[in-house]
C-alpha positions in Angstrom: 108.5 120.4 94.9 111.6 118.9 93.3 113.0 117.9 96.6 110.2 116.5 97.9 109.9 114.0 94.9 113.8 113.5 95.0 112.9 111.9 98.9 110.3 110.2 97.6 111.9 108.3 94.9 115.2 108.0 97.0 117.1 110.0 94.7 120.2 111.4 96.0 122.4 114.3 94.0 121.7 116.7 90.9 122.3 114.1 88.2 118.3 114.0 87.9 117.5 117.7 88.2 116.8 118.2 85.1 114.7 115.0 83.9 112.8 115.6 87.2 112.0 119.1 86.4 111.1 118.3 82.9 108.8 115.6 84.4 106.8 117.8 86.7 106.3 120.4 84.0 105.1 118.0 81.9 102.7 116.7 84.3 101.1 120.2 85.5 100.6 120.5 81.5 98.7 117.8 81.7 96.8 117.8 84.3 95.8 121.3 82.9 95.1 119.6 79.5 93.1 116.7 80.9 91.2 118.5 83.9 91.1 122.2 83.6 92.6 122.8 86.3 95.7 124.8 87.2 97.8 123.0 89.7 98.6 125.0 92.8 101.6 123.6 94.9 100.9 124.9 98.1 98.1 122.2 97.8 98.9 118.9 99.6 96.0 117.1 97.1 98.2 118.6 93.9 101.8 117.7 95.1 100.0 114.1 95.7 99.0 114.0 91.9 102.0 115.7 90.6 104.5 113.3 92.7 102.2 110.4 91.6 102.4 111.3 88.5 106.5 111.8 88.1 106.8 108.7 90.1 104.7 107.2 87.5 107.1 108.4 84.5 110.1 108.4 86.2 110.1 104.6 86.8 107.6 102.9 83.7 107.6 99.5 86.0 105.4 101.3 88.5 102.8 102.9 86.2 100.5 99.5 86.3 100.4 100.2 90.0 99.8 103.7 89.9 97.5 104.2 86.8 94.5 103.2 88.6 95.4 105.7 91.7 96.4 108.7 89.5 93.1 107.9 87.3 91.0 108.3 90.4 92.8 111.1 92.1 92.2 113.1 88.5 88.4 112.3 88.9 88.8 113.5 92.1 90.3 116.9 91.4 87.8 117.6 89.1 85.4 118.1 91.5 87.3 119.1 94.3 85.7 122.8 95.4 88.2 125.8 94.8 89.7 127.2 98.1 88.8 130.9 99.0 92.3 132.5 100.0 
């Protein structure tokens, strides 16, 4: 998960290990907290949210952008059926 939203945000290096890691356990917190629901990363949908999400906090200038999207795709997870394994 953390290198997939180190390419996404272009980030090159360790320097940001740690803030990024910080920032993805925050977010599955709360997504728990807000929906219920208990984020599964072998789910493209979740690592969609989640990367949304650190995106988001990472960078504060894009959070008017992605406020609306993340809002929706919360909504959206809600109802989303649980997969049988």
């Amino acid at each position: 998960m953390l290198e997939e939203i180190k390419i996404t945000l272009r980030i090159d290096g360790s320097e940001e290990d740690i803030r990024l890691t910080s920032l993805v356990n925050s977010v599955k917190a709360e997504i728990k907290n807000s929906t219920s629901i208990t984020v599964d990363e072998s789910n493209d949908f979740h690592k969609t949210v989640i990367t949304l999400m650190v995106m988001k906090y990472y960078d504060t200038e894009l959070a008017e952008k992605l406020d609306p999207i993340i809002n929706r795709m919360l909504v959206q997870l809600q109802y989303q059926p649980v997969e049988e394994v």
